[in-house]
C-alpha atoms as one frame of an Amber mdcrd trajectory, in Angstrom:
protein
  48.778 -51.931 -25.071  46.611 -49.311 -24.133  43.051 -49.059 -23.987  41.207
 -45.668 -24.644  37.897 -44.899 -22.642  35.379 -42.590 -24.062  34.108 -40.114
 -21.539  30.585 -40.551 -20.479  27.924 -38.892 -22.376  26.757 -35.604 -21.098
  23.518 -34.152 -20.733  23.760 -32.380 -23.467  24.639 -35.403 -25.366  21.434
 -36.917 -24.370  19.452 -34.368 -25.529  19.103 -32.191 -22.559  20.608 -29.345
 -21.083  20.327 -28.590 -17.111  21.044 -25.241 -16.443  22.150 -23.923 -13.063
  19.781 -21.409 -11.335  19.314 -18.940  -8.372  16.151 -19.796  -6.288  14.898
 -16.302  -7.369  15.283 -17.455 -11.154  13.750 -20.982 -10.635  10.681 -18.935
  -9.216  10.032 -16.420 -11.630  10.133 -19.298 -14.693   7.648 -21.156 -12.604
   5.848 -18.167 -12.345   5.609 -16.949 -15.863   5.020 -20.386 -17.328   1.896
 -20.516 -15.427  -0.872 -19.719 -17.384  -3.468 -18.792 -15.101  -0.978 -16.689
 -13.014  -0.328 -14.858 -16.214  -3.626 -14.353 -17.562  -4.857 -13.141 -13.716
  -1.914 -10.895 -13.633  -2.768  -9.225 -17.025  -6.248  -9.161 -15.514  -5.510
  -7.119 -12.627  -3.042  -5.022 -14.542  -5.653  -4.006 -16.825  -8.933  -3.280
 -13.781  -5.449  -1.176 -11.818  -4.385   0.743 -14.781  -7.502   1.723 -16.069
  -9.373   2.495 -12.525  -6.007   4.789 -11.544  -5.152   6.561 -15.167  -9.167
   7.093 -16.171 -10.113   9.800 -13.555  -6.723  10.157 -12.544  -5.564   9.911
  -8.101  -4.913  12.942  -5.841  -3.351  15.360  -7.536  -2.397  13.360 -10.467
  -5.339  14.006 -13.524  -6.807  11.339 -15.638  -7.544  11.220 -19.174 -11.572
  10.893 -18.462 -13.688  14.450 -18.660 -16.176  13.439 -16.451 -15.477  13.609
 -12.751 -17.196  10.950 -10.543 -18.777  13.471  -8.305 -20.419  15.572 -10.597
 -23.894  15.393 -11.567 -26.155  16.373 -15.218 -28.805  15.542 -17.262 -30.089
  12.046 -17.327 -29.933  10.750 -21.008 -32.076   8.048 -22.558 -33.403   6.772
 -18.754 -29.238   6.848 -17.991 -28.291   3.941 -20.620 -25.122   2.901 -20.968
 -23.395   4.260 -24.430 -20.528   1.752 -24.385 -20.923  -0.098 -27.694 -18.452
  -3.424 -28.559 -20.533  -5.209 -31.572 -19.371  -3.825 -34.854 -21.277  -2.352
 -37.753 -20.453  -5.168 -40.037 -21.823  -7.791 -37.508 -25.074  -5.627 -36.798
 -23.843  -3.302 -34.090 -23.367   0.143 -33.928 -19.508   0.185 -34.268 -17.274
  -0.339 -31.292 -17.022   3.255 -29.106 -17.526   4.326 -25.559 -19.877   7.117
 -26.227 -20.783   9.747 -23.168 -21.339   7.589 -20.448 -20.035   4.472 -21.688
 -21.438   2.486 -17.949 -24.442   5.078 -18.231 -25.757   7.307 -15.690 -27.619
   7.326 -11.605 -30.987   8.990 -11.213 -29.011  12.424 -10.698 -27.145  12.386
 -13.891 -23.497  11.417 -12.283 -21.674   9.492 -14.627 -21.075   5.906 -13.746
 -17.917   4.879 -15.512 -16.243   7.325 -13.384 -17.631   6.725 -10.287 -16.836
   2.895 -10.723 -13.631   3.690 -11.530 -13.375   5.608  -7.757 -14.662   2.668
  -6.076 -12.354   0.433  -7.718  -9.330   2.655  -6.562 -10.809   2.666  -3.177
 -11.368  -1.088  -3.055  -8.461  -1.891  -4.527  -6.838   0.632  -1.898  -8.642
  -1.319   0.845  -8.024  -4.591  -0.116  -4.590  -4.342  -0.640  -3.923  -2.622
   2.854  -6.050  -5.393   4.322  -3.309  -7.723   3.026  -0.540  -6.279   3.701
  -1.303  -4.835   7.192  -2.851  -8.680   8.372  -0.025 -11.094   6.250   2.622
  -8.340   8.803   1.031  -8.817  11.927   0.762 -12.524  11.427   4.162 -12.996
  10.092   5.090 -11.637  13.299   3.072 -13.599  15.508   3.334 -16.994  13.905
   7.464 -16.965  13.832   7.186 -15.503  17.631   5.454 -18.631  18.557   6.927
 -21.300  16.413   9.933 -20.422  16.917  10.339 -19.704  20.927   7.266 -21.913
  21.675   6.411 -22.439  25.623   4.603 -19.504  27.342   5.155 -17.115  24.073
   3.340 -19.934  21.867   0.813 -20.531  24.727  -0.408 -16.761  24.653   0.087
 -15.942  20.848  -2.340 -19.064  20.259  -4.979 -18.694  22.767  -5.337 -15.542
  21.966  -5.849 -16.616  18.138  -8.146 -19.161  19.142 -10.203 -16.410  20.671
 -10.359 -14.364  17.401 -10.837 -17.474  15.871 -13.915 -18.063  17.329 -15.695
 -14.834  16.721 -17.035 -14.512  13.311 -14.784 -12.177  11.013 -17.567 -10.601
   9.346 -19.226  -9.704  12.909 -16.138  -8.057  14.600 -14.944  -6.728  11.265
 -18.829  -4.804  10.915 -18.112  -3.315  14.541 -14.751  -1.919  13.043 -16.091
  -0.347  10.317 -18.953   0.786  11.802 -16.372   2.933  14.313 -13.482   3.726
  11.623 -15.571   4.083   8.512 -16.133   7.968   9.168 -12.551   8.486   9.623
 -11.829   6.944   5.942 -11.824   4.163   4.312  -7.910   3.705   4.129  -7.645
   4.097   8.185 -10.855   1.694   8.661  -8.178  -0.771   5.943  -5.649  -0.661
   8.573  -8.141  -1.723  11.469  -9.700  -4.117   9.634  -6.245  -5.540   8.731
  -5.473  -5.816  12.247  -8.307  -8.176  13.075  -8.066 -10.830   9.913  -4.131
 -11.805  10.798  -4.895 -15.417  12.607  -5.402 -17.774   9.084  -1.273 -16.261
   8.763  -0.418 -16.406  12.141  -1.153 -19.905  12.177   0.245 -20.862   8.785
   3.551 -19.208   9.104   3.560 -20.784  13.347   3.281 -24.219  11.542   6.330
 -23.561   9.081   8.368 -22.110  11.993   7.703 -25.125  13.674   8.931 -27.449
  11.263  11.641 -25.558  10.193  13.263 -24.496  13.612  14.269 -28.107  14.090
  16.456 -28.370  10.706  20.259 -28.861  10.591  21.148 -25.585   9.159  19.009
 -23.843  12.486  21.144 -26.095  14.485  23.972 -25.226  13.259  23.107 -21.274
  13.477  23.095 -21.864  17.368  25.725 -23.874  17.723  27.736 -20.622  16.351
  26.436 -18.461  18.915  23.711 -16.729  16.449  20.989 -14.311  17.880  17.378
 -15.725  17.975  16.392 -12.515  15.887  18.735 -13.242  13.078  18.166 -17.189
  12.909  14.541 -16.427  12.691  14.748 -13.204  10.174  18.044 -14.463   8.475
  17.625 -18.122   8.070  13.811 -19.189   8.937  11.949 -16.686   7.661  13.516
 -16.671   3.846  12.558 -20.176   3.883   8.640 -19.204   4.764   8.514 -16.675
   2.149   6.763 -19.019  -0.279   3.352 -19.431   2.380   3.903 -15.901   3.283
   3.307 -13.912  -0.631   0.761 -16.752  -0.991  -1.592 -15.838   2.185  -0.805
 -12.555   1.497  -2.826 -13.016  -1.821  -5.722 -14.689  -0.198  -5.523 -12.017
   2.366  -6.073  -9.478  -0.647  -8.684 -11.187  -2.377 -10.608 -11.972   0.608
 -10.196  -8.554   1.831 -12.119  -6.645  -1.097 -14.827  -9.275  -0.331 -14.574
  -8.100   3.574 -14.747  -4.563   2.331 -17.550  -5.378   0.087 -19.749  -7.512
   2.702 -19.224  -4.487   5.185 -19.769  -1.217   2.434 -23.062  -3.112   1.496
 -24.257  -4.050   4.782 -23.515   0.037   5.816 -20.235  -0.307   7.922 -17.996
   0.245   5.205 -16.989   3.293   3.233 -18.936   6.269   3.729 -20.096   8.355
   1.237 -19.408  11.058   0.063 -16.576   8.820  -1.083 -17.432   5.208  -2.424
 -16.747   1.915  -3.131 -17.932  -1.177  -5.468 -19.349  -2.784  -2.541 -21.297
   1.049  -1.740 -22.132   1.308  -5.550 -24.151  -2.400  -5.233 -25.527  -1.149
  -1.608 -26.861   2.742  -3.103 -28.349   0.698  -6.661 -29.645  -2.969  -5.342
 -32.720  -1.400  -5.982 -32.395  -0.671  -9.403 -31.054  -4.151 -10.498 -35.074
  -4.874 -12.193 -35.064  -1.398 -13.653 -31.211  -0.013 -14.424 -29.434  -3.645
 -13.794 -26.116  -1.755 -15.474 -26.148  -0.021 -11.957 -25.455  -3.543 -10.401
 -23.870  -5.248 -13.215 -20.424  -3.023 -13.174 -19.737  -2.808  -9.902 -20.074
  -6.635  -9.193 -17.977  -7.478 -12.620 -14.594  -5.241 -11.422 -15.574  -7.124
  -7.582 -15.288 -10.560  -9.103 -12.300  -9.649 -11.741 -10.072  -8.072  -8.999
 -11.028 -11.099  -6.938 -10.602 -13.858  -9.504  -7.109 -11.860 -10.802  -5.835
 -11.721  -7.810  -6.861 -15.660  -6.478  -4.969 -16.712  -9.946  -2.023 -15.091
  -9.309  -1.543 -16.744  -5.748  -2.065 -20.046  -7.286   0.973 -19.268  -9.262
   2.815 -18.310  -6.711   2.000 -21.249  -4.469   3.127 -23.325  -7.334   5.997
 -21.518  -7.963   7.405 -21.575  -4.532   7.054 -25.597  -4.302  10.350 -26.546
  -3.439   9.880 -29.798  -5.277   9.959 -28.257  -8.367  13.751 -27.682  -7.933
  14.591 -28.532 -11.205  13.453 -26.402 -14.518  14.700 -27.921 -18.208  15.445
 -25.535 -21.168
């Protein structure tokens, strides 16, 4: 006699279906089912899009008549026209009108010249990031990973940075660099604010050089260089893009601190942080003049602060599993 098994009951017999992904794949889901990621992305999306396609970049025009440099006639004490409450609620309909942010005491239009500060601090922040999340990718592997006398000199000399404040050092920068534009005083200043990464990415280096899979990369005969760019360092890549963010959103900040203390940006161009520093004044008389500026500082800021918590969460290797 013979006696028929049934085969064990699948996953998708239970009710669920586990799908094989790519660790690329299993990111972006994580990403994009984030809600505060998304909505900060959409955020920033919207400040970028508008502040580079309103008074156009370099050669490229905008769609905005007004330039930001250009001065008039000061209407209604310099108002703002920029009306969002509709006639059937009270309002005056929803429009932008001439000057939609209002005007300065010479007439320049202030929507535009917002917009130019928020390309330039987005510019600046941005390079910030970039340039310091580099230098202390760089740094940190070099001393996780070979440790001894490299580590020894990498850290003391972070230590030393450490220890002066960033906003002091970073104001002596500026004050030398901001003449020669704000995009080369970026780089400098992203050359000073590396050590937070340095020391992150030096931690993950040192955890990670001691694994089986680095082990077995030597035992092979494999190059220091490529273990540490071919097997470590796509393993870091999750604290990397994440102190990269913080290194963006804390570098408008930096730029603003420094613009509105004077050691920023230089006119004639400008900056958010310049437009609060040129109109503090005016925030009893003309607060529009301080009220724009600050809201695009704290959206680009915010936007970009949600979107690294989204990547942090999204790069948590124990979330190695996502269900349909």
């Amino acid at each position: 006699m013979t006696i028929k098994t049934e085969p064990p009951a699948s996953n998708d017999a239970q009710g669920m279906t586990i799908v094989a992904r790519t660790q690329g794949q299993l990111v972006r889901r994580r990403f994009f089912r984030h809600r505060g990621a998304l909505v900060g992305m959409i955020l920033f999306g919207l400040v970028f899009l508008l502040a580079f396609s309103s008074i156009g970049f370099g050669p490229i025009p905008g769609w905005w008549d007004k330039p930001w440099t250009g001065s008039g006639t000061v209407v209604d004490r310099g108002r703002p026209t920029l009306s969002v409450i509709p006639e059937f609620l009270g309002g005056e309909g929803m429009h932008l009108g001439e000057h939609p942010f209002g005007q300065d005491n010479i007439g320049k239009d202030y929507f535009a010249m917002t917009m130019r500060g928020a390309q330039v601090s987005i510019i600046v922040a941005l390079t910030i990031g970039l340039v310091s999340t580099a230098v202390g990718t760089v740094l940190g592997a070099l001393a996780g990973f070979f440790r001894g006398k490299v580590e020894a000199v990498i850290m003391r000399f972070t230590d030393v940075m450490i220890t002066i404040p960033v906003l002091v050092i970073a104001a002596v920068v500026g004050s030398a660099t901001g003449n020669l534009g704000p995009y080369f005083m970026a780089i400098m200043l992203g050359l000073i604010t590396w050590t937070s990464v340095t020391r992150l990415v030096r931690g993950e280096f040192l955890s990670l050089r001691e694994k089986e899979f680095v082990e077995a990369a030597r035992a092979v005969g494999t190059s220091s260089m490529r273990i540490i760019f071919k097997h470590i360092l796509p393993n870091t890549l999750g604290v990397i893009i994440v102190s990269a963010t913080l290194a963006i959103s804390s570098g408008i900040l930096l730029e603003t601190a420094l613009s509105f203390l004077g050691f920023g940006v230089k006119s004639p161009d400008t900056s958010l942080g310049l437009l609060i520093s040129d109109y503090k004044n005016a925030m009893v008389t003309r607060p529009w003049l301080f009220w724009w500026p600050g809201l695009f500082i704290v959206a680009i800021a915010l936007s970009v602060n949600f979107i690294g918590d989204g990547l942090r969460d999204a790069f948590d290797p124990r979330q190695n599993r996502v269900r349909d």
